[in-house]
mmCIF entry with sequence, helices, sheets and N, C-alpha, C, O atoms, coordinates in Angstrom:
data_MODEL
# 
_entry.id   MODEL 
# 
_entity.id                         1 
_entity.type                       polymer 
_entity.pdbx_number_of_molecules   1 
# 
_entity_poly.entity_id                      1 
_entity_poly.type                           'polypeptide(L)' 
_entity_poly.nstd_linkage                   no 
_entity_poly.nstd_monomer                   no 
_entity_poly.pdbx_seq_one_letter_code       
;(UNK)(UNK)(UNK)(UNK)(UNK)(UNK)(UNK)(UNK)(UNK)(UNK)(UNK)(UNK)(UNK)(UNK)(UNK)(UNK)
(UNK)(UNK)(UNK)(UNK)(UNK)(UNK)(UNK)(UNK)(UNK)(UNK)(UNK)(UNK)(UNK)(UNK)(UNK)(UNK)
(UNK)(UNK)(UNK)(UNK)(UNK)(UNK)(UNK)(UNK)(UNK)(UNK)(UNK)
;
_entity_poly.pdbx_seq_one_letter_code_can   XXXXXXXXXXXXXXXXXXXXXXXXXXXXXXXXXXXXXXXXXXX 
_entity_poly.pdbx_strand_id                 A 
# 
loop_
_entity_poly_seq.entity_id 
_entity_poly_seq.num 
_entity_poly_seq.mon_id 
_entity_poly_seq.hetero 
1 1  UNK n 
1 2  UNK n 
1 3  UNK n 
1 4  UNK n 
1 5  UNK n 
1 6  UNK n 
1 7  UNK n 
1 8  UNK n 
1 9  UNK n 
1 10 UNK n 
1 11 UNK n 
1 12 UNK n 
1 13 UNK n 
1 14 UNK n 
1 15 UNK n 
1 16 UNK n 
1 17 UNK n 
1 18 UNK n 
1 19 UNK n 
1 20 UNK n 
1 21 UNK n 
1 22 UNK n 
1 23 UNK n 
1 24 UNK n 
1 25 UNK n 
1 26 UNK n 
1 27 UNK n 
1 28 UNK n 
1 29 UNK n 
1 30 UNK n 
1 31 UNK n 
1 32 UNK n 
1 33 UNK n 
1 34 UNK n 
1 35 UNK n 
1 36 UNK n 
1 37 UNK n 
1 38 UNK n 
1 39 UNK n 
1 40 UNK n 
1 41 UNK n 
1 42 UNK n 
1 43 UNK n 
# 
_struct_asym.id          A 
_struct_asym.entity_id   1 
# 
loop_
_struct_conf.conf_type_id 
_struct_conf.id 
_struct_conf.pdbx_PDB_helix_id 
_struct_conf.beg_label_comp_id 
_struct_conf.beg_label_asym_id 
_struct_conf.beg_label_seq_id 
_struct_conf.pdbx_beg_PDB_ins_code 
_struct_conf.end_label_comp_id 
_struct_conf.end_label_asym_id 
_struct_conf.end_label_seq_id 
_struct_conf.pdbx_end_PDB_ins_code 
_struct_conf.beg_auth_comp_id 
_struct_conf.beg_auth_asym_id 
_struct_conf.beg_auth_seq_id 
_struct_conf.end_auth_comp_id 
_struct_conf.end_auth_asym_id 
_struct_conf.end_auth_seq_id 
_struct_conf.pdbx_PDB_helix_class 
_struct_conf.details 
_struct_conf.pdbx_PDB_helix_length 
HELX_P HELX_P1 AA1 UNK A 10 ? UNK A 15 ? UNK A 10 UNK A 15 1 ? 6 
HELX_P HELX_P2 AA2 UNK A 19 ? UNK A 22 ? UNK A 19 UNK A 22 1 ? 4 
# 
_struct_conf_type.id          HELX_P 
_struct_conf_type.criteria    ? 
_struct_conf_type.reference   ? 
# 
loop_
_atom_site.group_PDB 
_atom_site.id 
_atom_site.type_symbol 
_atom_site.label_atom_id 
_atom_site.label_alt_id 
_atom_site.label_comp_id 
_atom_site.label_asym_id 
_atom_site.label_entity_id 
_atom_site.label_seq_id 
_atom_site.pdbx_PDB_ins_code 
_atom_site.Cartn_x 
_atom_site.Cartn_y 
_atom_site.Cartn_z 
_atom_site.occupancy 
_atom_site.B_iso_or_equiv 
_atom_site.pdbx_formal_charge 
_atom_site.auth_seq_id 
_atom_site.auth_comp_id 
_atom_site.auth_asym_id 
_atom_site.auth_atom_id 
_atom_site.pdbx_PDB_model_num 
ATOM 1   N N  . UNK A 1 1  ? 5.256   23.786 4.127  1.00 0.00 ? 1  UNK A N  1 
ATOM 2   C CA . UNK A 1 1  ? 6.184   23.302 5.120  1.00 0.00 ? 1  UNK A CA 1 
ATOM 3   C C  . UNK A 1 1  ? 7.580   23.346 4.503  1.00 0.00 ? 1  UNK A C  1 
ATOM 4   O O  . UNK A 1 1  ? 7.723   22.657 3.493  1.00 0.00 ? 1  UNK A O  1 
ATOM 5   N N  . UNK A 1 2  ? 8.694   24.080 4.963  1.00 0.00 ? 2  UNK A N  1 
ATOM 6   C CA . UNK A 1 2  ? 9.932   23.722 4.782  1.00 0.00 ? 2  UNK A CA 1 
ATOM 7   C C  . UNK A 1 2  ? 10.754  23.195 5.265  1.00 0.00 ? 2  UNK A C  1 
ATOM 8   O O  . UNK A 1 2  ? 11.014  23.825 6.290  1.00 0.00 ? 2  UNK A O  1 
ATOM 9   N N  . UNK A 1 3  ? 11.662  22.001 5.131  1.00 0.00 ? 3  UNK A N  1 
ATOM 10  C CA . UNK A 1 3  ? 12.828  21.471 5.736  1.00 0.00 ? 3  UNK A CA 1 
ATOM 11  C C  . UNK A 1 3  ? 13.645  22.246 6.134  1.00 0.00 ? 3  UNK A C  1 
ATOM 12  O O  . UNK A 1 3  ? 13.613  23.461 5.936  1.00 0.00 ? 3  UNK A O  1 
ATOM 13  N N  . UNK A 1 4  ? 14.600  21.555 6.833  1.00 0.00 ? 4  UNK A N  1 
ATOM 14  C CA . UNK A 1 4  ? 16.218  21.963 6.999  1.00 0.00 ? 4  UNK A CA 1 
ATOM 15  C C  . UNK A 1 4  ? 16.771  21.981 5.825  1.00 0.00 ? 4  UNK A C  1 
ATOM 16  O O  . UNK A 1 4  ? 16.413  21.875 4.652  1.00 0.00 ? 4  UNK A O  1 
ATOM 17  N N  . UNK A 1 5  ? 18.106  22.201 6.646  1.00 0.00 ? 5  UNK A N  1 
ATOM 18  C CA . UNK A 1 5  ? 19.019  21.882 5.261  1.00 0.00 ? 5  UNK A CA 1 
ATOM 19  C C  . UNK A 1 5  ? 19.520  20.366 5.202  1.00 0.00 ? 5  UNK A C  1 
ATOM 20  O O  . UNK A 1 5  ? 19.628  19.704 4.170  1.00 0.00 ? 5  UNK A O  1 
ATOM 21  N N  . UNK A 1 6  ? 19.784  19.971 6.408  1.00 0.00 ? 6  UNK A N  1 
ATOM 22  C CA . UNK A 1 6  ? 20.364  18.824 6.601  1.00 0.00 ? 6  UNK A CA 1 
ATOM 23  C C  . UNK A 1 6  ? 18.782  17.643 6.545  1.00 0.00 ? 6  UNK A C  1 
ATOM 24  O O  . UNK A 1 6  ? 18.819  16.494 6.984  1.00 0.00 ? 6  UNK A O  1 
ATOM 25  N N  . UNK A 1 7  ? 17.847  18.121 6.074  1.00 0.00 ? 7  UNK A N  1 
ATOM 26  C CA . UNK A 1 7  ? 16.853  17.130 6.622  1.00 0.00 ? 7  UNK A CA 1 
ATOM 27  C C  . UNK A 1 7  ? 16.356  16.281 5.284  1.00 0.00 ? 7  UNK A C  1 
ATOM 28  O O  . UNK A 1 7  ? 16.706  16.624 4.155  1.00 0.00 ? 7  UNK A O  1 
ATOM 29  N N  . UNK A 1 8  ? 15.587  15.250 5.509  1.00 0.00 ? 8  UNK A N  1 
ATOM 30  C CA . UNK A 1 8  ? 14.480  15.015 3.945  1.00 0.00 ? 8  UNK A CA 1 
ATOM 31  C C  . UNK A 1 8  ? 13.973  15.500 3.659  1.00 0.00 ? 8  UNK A C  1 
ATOM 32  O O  . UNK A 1 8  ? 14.023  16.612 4.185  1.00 0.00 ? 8  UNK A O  1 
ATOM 33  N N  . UNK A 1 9  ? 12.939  15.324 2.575  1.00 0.00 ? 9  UNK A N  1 
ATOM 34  C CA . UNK A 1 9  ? 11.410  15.677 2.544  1.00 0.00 ? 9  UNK A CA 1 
ATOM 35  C C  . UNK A 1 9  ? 10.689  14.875 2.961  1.00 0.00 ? 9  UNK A C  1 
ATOM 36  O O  . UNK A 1 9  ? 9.724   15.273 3.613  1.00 0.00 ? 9  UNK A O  1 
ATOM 37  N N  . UNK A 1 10 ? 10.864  13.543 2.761  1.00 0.00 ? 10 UNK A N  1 
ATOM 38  C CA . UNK A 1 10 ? 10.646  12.141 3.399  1.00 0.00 ? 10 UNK A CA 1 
ATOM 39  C C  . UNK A 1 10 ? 10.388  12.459 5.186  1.00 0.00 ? 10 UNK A C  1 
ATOM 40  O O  . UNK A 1 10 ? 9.344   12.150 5.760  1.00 0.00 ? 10 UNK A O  1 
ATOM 41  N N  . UNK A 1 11 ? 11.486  13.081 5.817  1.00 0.00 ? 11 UNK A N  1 
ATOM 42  C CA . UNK A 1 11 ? 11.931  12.368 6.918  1.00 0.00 ? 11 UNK A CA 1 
ATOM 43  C C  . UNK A 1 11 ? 11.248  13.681 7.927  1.00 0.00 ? 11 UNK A C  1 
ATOM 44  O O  . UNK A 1 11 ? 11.051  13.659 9.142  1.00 0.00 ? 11 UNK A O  1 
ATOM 45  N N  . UNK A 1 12 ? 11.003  14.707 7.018  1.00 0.00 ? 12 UNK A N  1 
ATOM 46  C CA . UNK A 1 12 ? 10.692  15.769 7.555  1.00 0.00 ? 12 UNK A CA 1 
ATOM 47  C C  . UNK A 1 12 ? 8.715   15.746 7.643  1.00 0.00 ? 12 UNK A C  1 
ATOM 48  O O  . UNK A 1 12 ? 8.021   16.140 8.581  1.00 0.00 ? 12 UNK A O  1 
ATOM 49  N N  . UNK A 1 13 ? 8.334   15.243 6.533  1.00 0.00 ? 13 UNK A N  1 
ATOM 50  C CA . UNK A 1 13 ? 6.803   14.918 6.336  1.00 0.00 ? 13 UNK A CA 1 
ATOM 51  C C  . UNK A 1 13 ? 6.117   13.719 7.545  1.00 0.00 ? 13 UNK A C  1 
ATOM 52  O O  . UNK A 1 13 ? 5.005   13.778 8.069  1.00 0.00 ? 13 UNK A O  1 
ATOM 53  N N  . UNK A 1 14 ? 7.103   12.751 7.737  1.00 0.00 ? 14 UNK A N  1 
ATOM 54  C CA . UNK A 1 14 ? 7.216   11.750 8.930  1.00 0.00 ? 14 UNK A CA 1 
ATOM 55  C C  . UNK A 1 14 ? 7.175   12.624 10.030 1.00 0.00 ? 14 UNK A C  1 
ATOM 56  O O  . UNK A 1 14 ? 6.087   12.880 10.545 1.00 0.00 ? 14 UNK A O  1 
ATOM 57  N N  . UNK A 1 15 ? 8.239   13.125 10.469 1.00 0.00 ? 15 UNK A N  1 
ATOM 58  C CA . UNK A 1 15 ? 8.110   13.741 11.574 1.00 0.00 ? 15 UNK A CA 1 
ATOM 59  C C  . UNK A 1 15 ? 7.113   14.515 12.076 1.00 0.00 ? 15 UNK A C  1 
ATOM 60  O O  . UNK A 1 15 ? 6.507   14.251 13.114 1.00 0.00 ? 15 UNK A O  1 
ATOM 61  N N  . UNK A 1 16 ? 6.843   15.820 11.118 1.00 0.00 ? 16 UNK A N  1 
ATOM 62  C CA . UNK A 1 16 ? 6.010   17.138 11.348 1.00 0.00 ? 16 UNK A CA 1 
ATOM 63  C C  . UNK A 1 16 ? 4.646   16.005 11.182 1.00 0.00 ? 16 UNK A C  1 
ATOM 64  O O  . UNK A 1 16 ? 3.685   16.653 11.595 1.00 0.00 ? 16 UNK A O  1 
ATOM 65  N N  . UNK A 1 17 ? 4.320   15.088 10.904 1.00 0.00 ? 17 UNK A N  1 
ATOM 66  C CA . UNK A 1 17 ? 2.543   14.353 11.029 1.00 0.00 ? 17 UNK A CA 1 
ATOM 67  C C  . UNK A 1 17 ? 1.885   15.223 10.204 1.00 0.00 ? 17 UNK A C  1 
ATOM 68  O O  . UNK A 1 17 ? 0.719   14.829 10.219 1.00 0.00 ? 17 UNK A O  1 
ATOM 69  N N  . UNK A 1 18 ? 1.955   16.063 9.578  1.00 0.00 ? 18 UNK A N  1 
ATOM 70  C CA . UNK A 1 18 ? 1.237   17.226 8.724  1.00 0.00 ? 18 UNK A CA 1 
ATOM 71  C C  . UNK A 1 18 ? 0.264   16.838 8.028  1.00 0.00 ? 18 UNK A C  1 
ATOM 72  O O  . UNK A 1 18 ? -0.896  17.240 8.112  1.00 0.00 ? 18 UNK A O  1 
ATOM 73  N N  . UNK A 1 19 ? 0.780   15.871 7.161  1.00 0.00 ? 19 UNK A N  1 
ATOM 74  C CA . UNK A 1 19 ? -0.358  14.390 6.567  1.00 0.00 ? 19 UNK A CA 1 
ATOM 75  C C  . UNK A 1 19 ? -1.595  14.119 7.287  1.00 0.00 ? 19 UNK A C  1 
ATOM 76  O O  . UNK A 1 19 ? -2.769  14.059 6.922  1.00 0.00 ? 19 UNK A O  1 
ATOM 77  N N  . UNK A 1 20 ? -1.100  13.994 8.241  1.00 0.00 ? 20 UNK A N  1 
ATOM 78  C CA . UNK A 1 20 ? -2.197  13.179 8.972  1.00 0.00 ? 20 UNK A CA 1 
ATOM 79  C C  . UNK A 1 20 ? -3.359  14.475 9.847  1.00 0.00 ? 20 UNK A C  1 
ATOM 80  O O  . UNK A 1 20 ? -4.267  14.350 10.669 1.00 0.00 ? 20 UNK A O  1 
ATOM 81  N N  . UNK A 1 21 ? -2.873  15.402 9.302  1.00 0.00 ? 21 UNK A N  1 
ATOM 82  C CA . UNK A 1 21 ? -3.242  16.318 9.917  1.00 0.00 ? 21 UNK A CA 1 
ATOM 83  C C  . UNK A 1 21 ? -4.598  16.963 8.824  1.00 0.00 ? 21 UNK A C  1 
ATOM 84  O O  . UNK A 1 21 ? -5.770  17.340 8.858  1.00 0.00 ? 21 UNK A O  1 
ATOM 85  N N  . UNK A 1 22 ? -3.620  16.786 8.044  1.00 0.00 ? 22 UNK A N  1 
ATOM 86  C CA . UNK A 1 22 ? -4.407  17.287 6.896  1.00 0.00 ? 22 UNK A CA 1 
ATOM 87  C C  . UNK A 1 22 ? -5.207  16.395 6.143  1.00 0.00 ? 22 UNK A C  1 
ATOM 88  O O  . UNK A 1 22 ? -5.792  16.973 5.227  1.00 0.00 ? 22 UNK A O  1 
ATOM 89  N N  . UNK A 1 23 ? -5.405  15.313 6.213  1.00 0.00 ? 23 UNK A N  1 
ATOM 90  C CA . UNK A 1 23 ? -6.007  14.386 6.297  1.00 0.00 ? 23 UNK A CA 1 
ATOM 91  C C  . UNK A 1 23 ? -7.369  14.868 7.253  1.00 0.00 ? 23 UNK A C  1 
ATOM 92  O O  . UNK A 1 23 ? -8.426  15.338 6.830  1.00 0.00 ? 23 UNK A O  1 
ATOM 93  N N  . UNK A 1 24 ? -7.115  14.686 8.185  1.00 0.00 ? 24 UNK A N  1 
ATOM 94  C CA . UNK A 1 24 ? -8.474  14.663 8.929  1.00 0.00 ? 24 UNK A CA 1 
ATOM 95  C C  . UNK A 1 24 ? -8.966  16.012 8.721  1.00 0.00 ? 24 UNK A C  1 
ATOM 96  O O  . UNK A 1 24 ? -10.190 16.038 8.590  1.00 0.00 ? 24 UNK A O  1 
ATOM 97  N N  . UNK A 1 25 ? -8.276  17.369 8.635  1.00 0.00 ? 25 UNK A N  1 
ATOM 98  C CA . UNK A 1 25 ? -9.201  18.457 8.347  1.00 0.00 ? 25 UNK A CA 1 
ATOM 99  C C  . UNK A 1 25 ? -9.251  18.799 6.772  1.00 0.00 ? 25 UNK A C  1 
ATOM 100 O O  . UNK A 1 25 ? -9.928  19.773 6.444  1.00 0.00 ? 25 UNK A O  1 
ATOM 101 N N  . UNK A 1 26 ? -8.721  18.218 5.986  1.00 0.00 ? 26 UNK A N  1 
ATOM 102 C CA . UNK A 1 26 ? -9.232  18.218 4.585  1.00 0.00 ? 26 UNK A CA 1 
ATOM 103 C C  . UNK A 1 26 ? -8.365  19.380 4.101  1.00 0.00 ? 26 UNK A C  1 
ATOM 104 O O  . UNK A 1 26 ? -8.919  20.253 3.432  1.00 0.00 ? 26 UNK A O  1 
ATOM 105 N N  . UNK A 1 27 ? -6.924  19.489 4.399  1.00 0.00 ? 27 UNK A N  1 
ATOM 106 C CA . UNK A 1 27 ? -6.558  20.368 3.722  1.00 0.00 ? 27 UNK A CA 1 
ATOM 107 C C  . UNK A 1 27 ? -5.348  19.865 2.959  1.00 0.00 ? 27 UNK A C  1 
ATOM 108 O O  . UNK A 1 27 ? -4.881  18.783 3.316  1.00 0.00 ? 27 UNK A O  1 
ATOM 109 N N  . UNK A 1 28 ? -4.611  20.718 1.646  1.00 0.00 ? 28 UNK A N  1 
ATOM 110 C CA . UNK A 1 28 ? -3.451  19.808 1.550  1.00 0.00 ? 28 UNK A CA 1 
ATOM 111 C C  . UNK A 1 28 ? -2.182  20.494 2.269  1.00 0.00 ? 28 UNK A C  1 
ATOM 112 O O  . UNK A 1 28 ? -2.325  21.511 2.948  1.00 0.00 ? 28 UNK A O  1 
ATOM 113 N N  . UNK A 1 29 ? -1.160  19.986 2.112  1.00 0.00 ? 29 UNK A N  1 
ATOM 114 C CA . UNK A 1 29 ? 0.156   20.179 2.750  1.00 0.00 ? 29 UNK A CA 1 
ATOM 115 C C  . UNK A 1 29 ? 1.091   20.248 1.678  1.00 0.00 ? 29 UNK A C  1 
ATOM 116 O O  . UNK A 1 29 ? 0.876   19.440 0.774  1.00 0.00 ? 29 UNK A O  1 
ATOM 117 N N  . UNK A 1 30 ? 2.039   20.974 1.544  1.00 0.00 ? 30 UNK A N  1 
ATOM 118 C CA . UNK A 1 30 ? 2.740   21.463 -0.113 1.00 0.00 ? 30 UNK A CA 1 
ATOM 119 C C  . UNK A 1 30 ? 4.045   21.368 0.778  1.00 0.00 ? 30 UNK A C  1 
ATOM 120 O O  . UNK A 1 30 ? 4.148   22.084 1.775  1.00 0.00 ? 30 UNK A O  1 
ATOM 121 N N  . UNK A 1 31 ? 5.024   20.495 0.420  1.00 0.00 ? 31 UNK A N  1 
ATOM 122 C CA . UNK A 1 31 ? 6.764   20.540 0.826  1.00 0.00 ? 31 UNK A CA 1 
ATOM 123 C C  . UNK A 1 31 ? 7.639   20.611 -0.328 1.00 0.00 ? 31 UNK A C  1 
ATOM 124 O O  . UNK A 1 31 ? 8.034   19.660 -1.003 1.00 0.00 ? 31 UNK A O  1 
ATOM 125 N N  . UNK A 1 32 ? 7.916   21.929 -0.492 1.00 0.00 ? 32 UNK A N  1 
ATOM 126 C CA . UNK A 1 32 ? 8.671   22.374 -1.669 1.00 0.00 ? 32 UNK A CA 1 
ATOM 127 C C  . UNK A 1 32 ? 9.996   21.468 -1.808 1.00 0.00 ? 32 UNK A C  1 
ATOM 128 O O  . UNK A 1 32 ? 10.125  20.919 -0.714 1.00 0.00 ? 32 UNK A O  1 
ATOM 129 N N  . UNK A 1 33 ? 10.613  21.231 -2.318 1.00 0.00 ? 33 UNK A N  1 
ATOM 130 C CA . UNK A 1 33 ? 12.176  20.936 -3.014 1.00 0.00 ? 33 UNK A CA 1 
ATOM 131 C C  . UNK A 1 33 ? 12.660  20.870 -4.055 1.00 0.00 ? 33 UNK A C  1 
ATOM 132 O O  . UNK A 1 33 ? 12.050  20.591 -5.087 1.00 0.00 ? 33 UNK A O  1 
ATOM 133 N N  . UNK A 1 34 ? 13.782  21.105 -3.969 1.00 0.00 ? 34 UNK A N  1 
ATOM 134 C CA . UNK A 1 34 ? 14.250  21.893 -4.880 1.00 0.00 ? 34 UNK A CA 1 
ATOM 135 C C  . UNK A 1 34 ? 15.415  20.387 -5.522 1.00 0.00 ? 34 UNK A C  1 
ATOM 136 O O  . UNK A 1 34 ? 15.204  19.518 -4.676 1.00 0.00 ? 34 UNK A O  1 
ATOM 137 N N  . UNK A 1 35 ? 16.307  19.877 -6.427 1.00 0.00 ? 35 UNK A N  1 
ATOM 138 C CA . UNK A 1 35 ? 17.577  19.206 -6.463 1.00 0.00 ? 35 UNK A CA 1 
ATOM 139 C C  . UNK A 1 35 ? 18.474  19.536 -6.098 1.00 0.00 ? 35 UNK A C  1 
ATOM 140 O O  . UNK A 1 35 ? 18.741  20.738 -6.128 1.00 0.00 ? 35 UNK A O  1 
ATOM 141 N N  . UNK A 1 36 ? 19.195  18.767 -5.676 1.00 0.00 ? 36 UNK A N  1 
ATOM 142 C CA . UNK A 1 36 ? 20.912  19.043 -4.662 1.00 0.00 ? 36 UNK A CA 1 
ATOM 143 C C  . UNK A 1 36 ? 21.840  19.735 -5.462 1.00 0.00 ? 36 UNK A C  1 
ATOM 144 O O  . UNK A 1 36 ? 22.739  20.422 -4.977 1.00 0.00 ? 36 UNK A O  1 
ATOM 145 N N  . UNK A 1 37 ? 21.620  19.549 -6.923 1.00 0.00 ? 37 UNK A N  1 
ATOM 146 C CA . UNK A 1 37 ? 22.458  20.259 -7.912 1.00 0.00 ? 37 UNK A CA 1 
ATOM 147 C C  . UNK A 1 37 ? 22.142  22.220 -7.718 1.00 0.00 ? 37 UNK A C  1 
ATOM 148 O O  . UNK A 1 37 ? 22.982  23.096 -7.924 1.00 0.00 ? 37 UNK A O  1 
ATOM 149 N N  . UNK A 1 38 ? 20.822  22.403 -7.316 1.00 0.00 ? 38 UNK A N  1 
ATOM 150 C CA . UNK A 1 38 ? 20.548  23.969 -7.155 1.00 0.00 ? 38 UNK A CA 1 
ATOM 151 C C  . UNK A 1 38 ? 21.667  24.603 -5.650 1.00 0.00 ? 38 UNK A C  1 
ATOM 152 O O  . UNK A 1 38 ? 22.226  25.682 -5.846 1.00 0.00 ? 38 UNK A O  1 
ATOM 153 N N  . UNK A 1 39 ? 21.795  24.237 -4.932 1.00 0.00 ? 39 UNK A N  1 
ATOM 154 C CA . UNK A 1 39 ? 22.556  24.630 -3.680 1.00 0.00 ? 39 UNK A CA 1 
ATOM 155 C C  . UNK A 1 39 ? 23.471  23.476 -2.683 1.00 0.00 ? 39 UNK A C  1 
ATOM 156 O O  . UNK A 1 39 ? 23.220  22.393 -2.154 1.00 0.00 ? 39 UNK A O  1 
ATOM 157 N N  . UNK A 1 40 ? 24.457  24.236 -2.759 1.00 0.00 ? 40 UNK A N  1 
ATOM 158 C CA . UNK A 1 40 ? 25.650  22.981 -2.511 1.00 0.00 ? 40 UNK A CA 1 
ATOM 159 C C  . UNK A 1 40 ? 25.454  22.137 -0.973 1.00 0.00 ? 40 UNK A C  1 
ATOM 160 O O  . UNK A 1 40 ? 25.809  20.976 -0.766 1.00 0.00 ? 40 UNK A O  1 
ATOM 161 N N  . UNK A 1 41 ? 24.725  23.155 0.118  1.00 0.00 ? 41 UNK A N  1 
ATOM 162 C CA . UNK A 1 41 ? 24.276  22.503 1.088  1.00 0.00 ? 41 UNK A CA 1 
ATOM 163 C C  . UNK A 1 41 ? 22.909  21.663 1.123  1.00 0.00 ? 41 UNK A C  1 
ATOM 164 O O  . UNK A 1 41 ? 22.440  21.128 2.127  1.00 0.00 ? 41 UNK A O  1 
ATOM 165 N N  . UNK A 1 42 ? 22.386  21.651 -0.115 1.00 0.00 ? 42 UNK A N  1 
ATOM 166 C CA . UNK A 1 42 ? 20.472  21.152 0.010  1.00 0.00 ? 42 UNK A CA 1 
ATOM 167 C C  . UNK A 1 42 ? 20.098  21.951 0.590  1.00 0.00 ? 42 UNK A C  1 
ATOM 168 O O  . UNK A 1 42 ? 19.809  21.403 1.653  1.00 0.00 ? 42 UNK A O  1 
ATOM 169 N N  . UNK A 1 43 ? 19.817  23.178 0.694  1.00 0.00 ? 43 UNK A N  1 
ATOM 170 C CA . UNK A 1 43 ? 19.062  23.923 1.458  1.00 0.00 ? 43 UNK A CA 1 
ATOM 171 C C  . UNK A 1 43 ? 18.201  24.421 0.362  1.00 0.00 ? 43 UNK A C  1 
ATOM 172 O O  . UNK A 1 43 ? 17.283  25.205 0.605  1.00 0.00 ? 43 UNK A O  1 
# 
């Protein structure tokens, strides 16, 4: 799963339910990020 630029990882894992998704079918869910120091927008 990837965010925005403007988004969390937090706020983005909340939203998309992916967790909970993956949860019930047993798979995992991987949300890459990177630090704010790598790209000046967080992207």
């Amino acid at each position: 799963m990837l965010h925005g630029c403007t988004s969390s990882l937090a706020d983005f894992a909340a939203g998309a339910r992916m967790n909970d998704v993956a949860d019930t079918e047993g798979f995992l869910v991987v949300y890459p990020q990177q630090p704010s120091t790598a790209h000046q927008n967080k992207c």
